[in-house]
C-alpha positions in Angstrom: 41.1 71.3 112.0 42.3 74.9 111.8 41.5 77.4 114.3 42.6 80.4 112.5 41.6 82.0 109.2 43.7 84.3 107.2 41.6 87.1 106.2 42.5 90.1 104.2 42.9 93.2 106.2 41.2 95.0 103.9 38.3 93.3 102.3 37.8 90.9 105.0 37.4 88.1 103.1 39.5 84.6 103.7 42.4 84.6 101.8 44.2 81.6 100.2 48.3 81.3 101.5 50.0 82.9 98.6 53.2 81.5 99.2 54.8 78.2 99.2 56.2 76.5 102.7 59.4 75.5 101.0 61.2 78.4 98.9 63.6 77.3 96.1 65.2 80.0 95.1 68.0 80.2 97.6 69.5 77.0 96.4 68.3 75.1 99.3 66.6 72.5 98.1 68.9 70.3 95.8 68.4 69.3 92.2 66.1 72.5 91.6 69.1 74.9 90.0 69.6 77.9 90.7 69.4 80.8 87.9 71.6 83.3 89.4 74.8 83.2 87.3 77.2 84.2 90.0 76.2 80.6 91.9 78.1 77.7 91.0 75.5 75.4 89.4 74.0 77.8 87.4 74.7 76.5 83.9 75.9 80.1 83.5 79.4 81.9 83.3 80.0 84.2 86.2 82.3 87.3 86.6 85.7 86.1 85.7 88.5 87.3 88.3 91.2 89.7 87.2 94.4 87.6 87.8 96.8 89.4 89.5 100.2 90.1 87.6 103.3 89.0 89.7 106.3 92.0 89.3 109.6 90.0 88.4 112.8 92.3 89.1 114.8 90.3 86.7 112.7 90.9 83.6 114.5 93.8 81.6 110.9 95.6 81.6 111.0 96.2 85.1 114.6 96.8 84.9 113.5 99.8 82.5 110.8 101.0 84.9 113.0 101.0 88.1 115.4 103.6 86.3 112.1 105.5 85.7 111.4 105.3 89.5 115.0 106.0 90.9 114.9 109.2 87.7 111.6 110.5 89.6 112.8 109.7 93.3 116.3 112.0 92.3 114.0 114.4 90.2 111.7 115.1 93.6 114.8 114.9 96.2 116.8 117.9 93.8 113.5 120.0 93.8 112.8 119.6 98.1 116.6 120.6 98.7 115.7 123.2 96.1 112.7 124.6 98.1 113.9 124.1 101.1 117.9 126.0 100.2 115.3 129.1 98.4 113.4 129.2 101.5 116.3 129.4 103.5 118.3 132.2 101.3 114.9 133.9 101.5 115.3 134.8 105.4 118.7 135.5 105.6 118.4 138.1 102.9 115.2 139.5 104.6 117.3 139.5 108.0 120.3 140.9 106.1 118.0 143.5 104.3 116.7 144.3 107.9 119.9 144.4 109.2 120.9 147.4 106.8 118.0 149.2 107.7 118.3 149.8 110.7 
């Protein structure tokens, strides 16, 4: 004995329940499968995981790329004490310059 009708908003007639109680597609009820690939269970391949390489010092390969690191490291080191000793010759000359000047 129901007390309560569902009646469209619009039309005002009685309307019939449009969905089910139980939903299935979340994978909740067991035995139904579930279509999304990603889900175990699926019957379908999901996205496959990059495997992570492992860097091993003793292979000659990295030995090669650690000179290319310590040739870059040296390589940015000579350039800053470069900078920094053009920088520096910069002002005295202008303070020597000034110096004259006056």
């Amino acid at each position: 004995m129901n007390k309560w009708k569902k009646v469209d908003i619009h039309s005002g007639e009685e309307m019939d329940e449009d969905a089910p109680a139980n939903a299935a597609g979340g994978g909740a009820i067991a035995g139904l499968g579930v279509d999304h690939p990603d889900y175990p269970g699926s019957g379908e391949p999901g996205k496959k995981k990059k495997k992570m390489s492992l860097i091993d010092g003793r292979t000659k390969a990295y030995r090669e790329h650690r000179k290319k690191l310590e040739v870059a490291r040296e390589k940015r080191e000579g350039a800053r004490l470069n900078k920094e000793g053009s920088w520096s010759e910069s002002v005295i000359h202008k303070m020597s310059r000034n110096n004259e000047d006056s």
